[in-house]
C-alpha atoms as a printed R data frame, in Angstrom:
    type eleno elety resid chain resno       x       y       z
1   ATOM     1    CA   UNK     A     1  49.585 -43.622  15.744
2   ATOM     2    CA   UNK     A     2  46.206 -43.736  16.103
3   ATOM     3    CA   UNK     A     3  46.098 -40.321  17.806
4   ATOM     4    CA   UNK     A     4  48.113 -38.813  14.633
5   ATOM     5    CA   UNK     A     5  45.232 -40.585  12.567
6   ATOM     6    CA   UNK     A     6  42.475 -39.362  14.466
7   ATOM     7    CA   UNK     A     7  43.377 -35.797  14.351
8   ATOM     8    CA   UNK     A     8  43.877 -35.791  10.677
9   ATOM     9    CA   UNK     A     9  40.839 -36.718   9.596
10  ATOM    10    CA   UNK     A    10  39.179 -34.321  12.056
11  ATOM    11    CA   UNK     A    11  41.352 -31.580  10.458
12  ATOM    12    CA   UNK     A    12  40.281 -32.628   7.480
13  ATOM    13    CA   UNK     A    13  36.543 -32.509   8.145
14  ATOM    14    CA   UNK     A    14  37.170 -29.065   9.754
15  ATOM    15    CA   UNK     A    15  38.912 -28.165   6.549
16  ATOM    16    CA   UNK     A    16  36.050 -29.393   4.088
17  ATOM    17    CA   UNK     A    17  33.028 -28.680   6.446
18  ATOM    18    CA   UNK     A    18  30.450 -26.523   4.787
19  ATOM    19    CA   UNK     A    19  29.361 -23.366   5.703
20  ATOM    20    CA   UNK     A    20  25.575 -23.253   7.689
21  ATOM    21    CA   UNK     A    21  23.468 -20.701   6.225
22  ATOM    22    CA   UNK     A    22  20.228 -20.972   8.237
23  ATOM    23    CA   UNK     A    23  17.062 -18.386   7.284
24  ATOM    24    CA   UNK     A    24  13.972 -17.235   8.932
25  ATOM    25    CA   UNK     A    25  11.828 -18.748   5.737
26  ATOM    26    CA   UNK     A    26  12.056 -20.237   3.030
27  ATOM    27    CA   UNK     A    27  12.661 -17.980   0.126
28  ATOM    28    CA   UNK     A    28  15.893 -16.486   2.068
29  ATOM    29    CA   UNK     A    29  17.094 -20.052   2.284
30  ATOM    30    CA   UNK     A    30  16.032 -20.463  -1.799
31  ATOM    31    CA   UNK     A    31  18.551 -17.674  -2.716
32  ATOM    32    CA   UNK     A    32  21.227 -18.268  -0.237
33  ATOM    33    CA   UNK     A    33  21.079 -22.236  -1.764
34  ATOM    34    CA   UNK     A    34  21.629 -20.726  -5.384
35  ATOM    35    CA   UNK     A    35  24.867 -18.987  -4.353
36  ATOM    36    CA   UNK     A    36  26.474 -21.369  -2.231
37  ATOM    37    CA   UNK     A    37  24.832 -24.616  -3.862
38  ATOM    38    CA   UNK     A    38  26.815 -27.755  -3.064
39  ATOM    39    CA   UNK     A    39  29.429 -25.771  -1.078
40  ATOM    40    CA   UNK     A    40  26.666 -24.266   1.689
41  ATOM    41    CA   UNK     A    41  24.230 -25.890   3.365
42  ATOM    42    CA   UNK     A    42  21.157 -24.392   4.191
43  ATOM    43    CA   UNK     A    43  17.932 -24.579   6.536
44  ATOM    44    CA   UNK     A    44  15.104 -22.424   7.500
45  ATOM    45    CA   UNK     A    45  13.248 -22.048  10.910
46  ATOM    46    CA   UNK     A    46   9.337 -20.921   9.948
47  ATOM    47    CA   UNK     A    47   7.156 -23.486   7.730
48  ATOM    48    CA   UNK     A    48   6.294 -22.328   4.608
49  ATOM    49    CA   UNK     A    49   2.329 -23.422   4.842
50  ATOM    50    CA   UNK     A    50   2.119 -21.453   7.953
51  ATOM    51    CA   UNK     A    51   1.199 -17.862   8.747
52  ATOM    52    CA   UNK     A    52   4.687 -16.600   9.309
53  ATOM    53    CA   UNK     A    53   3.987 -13.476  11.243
54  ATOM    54    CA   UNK     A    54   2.329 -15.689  13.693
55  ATOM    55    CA   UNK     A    55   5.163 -18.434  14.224
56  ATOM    56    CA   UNK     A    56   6.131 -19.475  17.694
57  ATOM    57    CA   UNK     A    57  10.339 -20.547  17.851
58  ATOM    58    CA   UNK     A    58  10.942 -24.021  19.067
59  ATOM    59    CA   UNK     A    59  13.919 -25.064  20.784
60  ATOM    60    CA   UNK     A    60  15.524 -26.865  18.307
61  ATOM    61    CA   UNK     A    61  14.763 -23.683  15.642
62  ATOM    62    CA   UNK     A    62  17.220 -21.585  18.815
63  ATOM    63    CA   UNK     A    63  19.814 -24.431  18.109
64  ATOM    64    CA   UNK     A    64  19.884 -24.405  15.017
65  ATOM    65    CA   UNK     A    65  20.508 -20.640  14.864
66  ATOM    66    CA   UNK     A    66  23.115 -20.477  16.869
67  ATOM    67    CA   UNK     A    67  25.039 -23.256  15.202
68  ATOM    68    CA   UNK     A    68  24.798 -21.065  12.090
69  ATOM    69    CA   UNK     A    69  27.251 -19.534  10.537
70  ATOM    70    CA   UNK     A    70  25.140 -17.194   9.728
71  ATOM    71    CA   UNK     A    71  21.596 -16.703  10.493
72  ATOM    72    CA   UNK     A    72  19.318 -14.504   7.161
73  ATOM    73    CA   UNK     A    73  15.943 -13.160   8.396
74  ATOM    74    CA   UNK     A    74  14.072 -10.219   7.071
75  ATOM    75    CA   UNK     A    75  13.518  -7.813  10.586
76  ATOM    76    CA   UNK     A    76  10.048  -7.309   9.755
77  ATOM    77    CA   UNK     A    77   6.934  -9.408  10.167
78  ATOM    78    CA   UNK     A    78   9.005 -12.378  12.331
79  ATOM    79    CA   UNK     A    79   7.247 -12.313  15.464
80  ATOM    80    CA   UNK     A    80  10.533 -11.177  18.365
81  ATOM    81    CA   UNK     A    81  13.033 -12.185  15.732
82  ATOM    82    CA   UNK     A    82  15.141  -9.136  15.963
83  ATOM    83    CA   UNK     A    83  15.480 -10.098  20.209
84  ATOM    84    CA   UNK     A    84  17.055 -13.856  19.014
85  ATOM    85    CA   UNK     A    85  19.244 -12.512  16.548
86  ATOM    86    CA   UNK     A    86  20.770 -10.317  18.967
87  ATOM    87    CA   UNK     A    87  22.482 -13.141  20.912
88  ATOM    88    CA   UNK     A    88  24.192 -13.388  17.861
89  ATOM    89    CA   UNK     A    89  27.010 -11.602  16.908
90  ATOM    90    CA   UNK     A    90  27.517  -9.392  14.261
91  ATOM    91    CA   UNK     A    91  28.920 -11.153  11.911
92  ATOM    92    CA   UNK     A    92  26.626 -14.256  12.466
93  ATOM    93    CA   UNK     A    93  23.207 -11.900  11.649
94  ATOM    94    CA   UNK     A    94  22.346 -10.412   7.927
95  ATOM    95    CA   UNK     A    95  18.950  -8.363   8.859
96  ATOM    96    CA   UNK     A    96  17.672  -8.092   5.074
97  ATOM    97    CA   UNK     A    97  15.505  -4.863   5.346
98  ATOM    98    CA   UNK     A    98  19.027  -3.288   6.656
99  ATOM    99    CA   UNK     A    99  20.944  -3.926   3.406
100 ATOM   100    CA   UNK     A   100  22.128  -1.084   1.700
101 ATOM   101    CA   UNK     A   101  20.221  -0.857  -1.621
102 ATOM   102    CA   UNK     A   102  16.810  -2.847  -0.752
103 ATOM   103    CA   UNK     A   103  13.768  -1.117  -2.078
104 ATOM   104    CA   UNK     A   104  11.049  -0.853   1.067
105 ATOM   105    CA   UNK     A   105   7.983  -0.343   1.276
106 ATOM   106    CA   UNK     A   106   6.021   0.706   4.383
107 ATOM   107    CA   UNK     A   107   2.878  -1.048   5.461
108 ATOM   108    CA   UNK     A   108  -0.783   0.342   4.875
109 ATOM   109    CA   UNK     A   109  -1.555   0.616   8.584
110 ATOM   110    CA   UNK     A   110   1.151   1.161  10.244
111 ATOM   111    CA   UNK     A   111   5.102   2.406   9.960
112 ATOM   112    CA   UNK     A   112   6.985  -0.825   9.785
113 ATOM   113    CA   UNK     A   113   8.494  -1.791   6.796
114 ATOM   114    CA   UNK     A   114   6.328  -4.279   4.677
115 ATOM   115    CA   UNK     A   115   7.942  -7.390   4.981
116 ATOM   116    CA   UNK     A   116   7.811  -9.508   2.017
117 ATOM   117    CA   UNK     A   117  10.504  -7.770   0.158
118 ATOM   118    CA   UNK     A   118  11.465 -11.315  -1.537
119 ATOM   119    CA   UNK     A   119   8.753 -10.963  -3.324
120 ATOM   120    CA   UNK     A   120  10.627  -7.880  -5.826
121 ATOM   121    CA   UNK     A   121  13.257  -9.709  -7.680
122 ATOM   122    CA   UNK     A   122  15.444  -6.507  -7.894
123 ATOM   123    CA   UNK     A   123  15.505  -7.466  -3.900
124 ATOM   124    CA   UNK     A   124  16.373 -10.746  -4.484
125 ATOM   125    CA   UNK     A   125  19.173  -9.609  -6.271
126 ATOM   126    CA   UNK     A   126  20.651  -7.723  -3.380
127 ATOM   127    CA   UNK     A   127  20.426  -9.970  -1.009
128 ATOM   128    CA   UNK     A   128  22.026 -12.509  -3.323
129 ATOM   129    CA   UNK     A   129  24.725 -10.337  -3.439
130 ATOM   130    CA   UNK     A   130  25.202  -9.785   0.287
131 ATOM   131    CA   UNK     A   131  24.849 -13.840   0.988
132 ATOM   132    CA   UNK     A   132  27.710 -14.044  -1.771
133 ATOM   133    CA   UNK     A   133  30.039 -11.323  -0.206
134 ATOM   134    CA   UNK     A   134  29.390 -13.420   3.413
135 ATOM   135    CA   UNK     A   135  30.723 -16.517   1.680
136 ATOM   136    CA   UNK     A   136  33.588 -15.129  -0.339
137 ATOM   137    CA   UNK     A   137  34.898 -13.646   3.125
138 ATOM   138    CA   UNK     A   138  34.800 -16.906   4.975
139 ATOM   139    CA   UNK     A   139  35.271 -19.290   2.056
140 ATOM   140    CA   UNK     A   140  38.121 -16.857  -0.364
141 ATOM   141    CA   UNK     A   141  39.264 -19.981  -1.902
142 ATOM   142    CA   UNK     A   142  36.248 -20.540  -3.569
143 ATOM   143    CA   UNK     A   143  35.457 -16.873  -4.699
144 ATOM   144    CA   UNK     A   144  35.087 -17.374  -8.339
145 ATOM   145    CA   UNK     A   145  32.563 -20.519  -7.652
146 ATOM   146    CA   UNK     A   146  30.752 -18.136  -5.612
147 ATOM   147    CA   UNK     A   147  31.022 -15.076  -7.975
148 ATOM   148    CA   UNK     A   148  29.584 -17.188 -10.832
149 ATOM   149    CA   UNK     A   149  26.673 -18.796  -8.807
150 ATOM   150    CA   UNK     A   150  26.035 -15.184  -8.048
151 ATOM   151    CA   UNK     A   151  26.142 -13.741 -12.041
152 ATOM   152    CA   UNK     A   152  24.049 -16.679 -12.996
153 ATOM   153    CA   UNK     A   153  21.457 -15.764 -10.103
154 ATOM   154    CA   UNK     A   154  21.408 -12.091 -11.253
155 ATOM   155    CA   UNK     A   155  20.980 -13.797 -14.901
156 ATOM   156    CA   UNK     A   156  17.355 -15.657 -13.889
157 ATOM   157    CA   UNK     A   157  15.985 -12.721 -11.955
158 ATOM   158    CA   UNK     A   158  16.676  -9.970 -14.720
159 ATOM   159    CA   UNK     A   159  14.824 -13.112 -17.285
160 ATOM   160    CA   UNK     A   160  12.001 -13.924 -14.749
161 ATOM   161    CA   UNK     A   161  11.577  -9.704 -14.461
162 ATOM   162    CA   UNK     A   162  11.477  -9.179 -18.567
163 ATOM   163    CA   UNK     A   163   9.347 -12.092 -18.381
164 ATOM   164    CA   UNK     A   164   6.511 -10.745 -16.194
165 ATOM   165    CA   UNK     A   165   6.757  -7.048 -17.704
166 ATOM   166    CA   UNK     A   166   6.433  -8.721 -21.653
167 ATOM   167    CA   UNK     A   167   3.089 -11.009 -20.155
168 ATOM   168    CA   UNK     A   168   1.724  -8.339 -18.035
169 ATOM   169    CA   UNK     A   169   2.406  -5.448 -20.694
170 ATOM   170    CA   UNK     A   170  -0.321  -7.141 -23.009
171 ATOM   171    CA   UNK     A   171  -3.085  -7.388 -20.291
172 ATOM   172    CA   UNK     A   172  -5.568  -4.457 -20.610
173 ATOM   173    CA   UNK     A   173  -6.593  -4.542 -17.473
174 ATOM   174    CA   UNK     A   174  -4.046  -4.370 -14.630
175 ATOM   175    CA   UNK     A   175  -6.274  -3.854 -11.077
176 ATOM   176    CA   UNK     A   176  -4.940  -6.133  -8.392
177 ATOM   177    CA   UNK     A   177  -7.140  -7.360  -5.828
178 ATOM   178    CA   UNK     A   178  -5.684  -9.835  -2.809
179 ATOM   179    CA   UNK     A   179  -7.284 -10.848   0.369
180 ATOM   180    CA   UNK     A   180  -4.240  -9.678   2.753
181 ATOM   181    CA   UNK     A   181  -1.874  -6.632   1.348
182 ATOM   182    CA   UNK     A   182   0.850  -9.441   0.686
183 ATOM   183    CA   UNK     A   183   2.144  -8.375  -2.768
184 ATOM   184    CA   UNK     A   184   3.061  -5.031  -2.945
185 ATOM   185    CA   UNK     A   185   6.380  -4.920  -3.801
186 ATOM   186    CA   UNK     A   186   5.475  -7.798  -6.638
187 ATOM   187    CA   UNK     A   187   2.732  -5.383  -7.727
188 ATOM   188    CA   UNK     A   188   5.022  -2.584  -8.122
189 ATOM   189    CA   UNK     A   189   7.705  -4.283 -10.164
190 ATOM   190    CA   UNK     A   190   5.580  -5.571 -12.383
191 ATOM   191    CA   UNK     A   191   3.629  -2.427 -13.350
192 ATOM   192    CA   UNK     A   192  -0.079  -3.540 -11.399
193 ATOM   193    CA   UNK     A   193  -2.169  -1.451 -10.037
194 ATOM   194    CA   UNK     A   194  -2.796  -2.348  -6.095
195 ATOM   195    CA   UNK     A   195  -6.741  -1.952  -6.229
196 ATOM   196    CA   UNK     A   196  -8.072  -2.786  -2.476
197 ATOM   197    CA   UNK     A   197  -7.633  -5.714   0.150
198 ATOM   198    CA   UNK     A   198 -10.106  -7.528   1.519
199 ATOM   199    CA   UNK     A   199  -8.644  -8.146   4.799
200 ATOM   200    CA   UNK     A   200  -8.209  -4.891   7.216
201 ATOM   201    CA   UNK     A   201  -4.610  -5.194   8.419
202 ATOM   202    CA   UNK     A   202  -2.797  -7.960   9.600
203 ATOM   203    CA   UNK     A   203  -5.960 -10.424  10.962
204 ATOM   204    CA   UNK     A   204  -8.168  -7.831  11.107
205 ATOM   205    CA   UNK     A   205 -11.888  -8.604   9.722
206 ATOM   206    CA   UNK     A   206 -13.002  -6.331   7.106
207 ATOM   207    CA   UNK     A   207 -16.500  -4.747   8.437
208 ATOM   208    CA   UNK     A   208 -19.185  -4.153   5.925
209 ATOM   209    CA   UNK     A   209 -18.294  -0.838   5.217
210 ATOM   210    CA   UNK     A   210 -14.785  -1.587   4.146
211 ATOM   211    CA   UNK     A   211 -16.422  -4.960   2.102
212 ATOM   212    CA   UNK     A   212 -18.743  -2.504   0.320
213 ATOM   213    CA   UNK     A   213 -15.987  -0.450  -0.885
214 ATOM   214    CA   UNK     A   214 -14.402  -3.649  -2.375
215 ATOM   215    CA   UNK     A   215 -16.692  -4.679  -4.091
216 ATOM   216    CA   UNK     A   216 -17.630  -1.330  -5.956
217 ATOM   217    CA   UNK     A   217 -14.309  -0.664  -6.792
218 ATOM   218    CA   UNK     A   218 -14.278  -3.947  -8.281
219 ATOM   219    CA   UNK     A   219 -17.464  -3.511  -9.941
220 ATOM   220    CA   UNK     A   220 -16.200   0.279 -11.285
221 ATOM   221    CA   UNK     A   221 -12.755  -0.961 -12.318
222 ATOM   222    CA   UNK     A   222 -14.481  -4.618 -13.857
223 ATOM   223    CA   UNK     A   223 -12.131  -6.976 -11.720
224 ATOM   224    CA   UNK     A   224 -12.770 -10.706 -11.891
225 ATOM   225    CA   UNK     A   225 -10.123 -12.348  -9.894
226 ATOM   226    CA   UNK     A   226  -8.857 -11.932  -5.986
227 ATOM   227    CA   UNK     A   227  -5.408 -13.310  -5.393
228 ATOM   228    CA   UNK     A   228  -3.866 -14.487  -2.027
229 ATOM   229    CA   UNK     A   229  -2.071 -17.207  -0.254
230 ATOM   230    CA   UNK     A   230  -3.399 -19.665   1.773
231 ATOM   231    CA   UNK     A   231  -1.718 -18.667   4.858
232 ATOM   232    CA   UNK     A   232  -3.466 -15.216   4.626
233 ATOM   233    CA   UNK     A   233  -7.469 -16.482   3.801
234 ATOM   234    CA   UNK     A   234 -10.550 -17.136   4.941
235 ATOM   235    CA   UNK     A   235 -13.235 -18.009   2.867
236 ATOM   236    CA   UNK     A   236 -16.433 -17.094   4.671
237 ATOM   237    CA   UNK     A   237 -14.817 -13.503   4.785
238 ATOM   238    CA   UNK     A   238 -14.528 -13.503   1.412
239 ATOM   239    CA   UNK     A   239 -17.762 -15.452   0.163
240 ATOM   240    CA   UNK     A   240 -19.954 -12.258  -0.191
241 ATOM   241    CA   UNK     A   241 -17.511 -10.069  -2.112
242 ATOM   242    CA   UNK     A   242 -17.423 -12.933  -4.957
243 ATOM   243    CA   UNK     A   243 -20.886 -13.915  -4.963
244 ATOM   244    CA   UNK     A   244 -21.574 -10.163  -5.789
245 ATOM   245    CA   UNK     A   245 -18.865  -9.305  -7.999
246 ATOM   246    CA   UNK     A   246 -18.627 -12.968  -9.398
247 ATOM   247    CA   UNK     A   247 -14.763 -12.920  -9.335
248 ATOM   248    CA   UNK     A   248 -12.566 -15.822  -8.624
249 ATOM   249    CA   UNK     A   249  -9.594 -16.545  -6.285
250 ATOM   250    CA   UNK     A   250  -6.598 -17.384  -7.427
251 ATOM   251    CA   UNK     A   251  -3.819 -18.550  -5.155
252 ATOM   252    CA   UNK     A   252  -0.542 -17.384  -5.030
253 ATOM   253    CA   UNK     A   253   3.009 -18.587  -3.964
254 ATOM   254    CA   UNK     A   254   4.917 -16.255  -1.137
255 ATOM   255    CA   UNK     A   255   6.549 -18.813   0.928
256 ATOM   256    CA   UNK     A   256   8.241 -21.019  -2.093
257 ATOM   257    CA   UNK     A   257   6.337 -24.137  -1.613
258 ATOM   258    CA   UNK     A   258   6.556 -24.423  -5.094
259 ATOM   259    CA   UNK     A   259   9.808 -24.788  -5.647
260 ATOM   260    CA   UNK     A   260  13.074 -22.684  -6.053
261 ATOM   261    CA   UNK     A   261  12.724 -19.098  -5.589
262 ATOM   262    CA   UNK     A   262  12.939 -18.438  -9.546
263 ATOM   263    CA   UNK     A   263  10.194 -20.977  -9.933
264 ATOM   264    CA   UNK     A   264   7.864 -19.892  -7.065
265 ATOM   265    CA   UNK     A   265   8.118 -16.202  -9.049
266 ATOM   266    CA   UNK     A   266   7.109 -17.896 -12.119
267 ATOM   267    CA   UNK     A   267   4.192 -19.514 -10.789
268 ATOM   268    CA   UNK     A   268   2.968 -15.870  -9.379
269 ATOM   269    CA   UNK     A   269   3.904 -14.322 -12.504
270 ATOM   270    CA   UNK     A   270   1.512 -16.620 -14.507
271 ATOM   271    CA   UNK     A   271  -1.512 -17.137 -12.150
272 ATOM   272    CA   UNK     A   272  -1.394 -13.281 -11.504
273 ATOM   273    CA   UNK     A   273  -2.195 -13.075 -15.505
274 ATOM   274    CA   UNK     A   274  -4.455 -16.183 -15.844
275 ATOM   275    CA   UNK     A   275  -6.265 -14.295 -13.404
276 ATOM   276    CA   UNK     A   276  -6.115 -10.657 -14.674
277 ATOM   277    CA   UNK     A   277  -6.933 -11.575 -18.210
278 ATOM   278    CA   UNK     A   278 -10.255 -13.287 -17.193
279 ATOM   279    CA   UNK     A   279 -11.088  -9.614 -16.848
């Protein structure tokens, strides 16, 4: 009898266990948590108050990976991510910049593919999509819950895009300065104009040649405000470009340490203008 109990309640907890959707960072894990919500459980593997491309895998990061049931990372920009999520197979691994439909962008100096394509809502949207066609297939009984978590998703990135444009459409001055080329794909979807970068690649120090041209473009094109993260800064590289253009820094949110993915785009969306309309 108590070997007939026993394996009924593990077949139950089999039966009812949630799926494991595990991400490379945090913003993955935001969107993948908005589809599956109390039905999926989710994790992610890089800090987001950390320089990302930088990130060294711990053990327990490998185990929790391969417990997934599947494992969401972008392919770009995670240091020797693409050789762990080989181990996995196929349908264990969703590579984002490999989704049909994404909208890429290359980096300034070199080929890859930039990669904070979470960063474009209309991306967001796609890979929402994706994660919900991943949990339909393993989880069909629950296909409307997932199909509504997903039109409700769609719903909040279509507002938080109409509500960018309508802010940034009144600013008369659009000229986006950052410290590392981090936002392009925000930039783009939200009608900016990608000015310079103060940083020369990924870590590379600016030389004073590359600082001049900064700061008379900023000068020429009257920009007040330099936005970045502060995983990509460093203020004594930056000190001389606003103590002769007298701009300010404002810090931005890439890594959705504040909050939900739909609120981290918010808070960009609204320093981005307290910033621009200083100008």
């Amino acid at each position: 009898m108590k070997i007939i109990i026993l394996l009924t309640l593990l077949t139950v907890k089999l039966v009812f266990a949630d799926v494991m959707i595990v991400t490379s960072i945090k913003p993955l894990s935001d969107i993948a948590k908005e589809i599956g919500k109390d039905k999926v459980k989710t994790d992610y593997i890089i800090p987001p108050n950390i320089n990302y491309h930088l990130y060294e895998y711990k053990p327990q990061d490998l185990k929790k990976i391969y417990k997934a049931d599947l494992f969401v990372f972008v392919g770009s920009g995670e240091p020797s991510i693409d050789n762990i999520a080989k181990s996995l197979k196929p349908e264990q691994r969703l590579k984002v910049i490999d989704i049909k439909g994404m909208y890429l962008l290359k980096e300034e100096d070199h080929d890859e593919v930039h990669p904070a394509v979470w960063l474009d809502p209309e991306n967001a949207k796609v890979i929402a999509n994706e994660i919900a066609n991943f949990l339909i297939k393993k989880d069909p009984k629950n296909k409307p819950y997932y199909e509504k978590n997903l039109q409700d998703f769609i719903k909040q990135c279509n507002d938080i895009i109409n509500y960018g444009k309508d802010k940034f459409s009144k600013l008369k001055n659009k000229y986006f300065v950052s410290y590392h080329y981090e936002f392009p794909y925000f930039v783009n979807r939200f009608g900016l104009v990608y000015l310079a970068e103060i940083e020369m690649g990924h870590g590379r120090e600016p030389t004073p040649k590359h600082i001049l041209e900064v700061i008379q473009k900023m000068r020429k094109y009257g920009v007040k405000a330099i936005f970045t993260s502060k995983q990509f800064y460093n203020p004594k590289t930056v000190k001389v470009v606003l103590d002769q253009t007298g701009a300010k820094v404002f810090f931005l949110d890439s890594m959705g340490e504040n909050g939900s993915y739909i609120q981290m785009m918010k808070f960009n969306i609204d320093e981005v203008y307290k910033g621009l309309s200083t100008q």
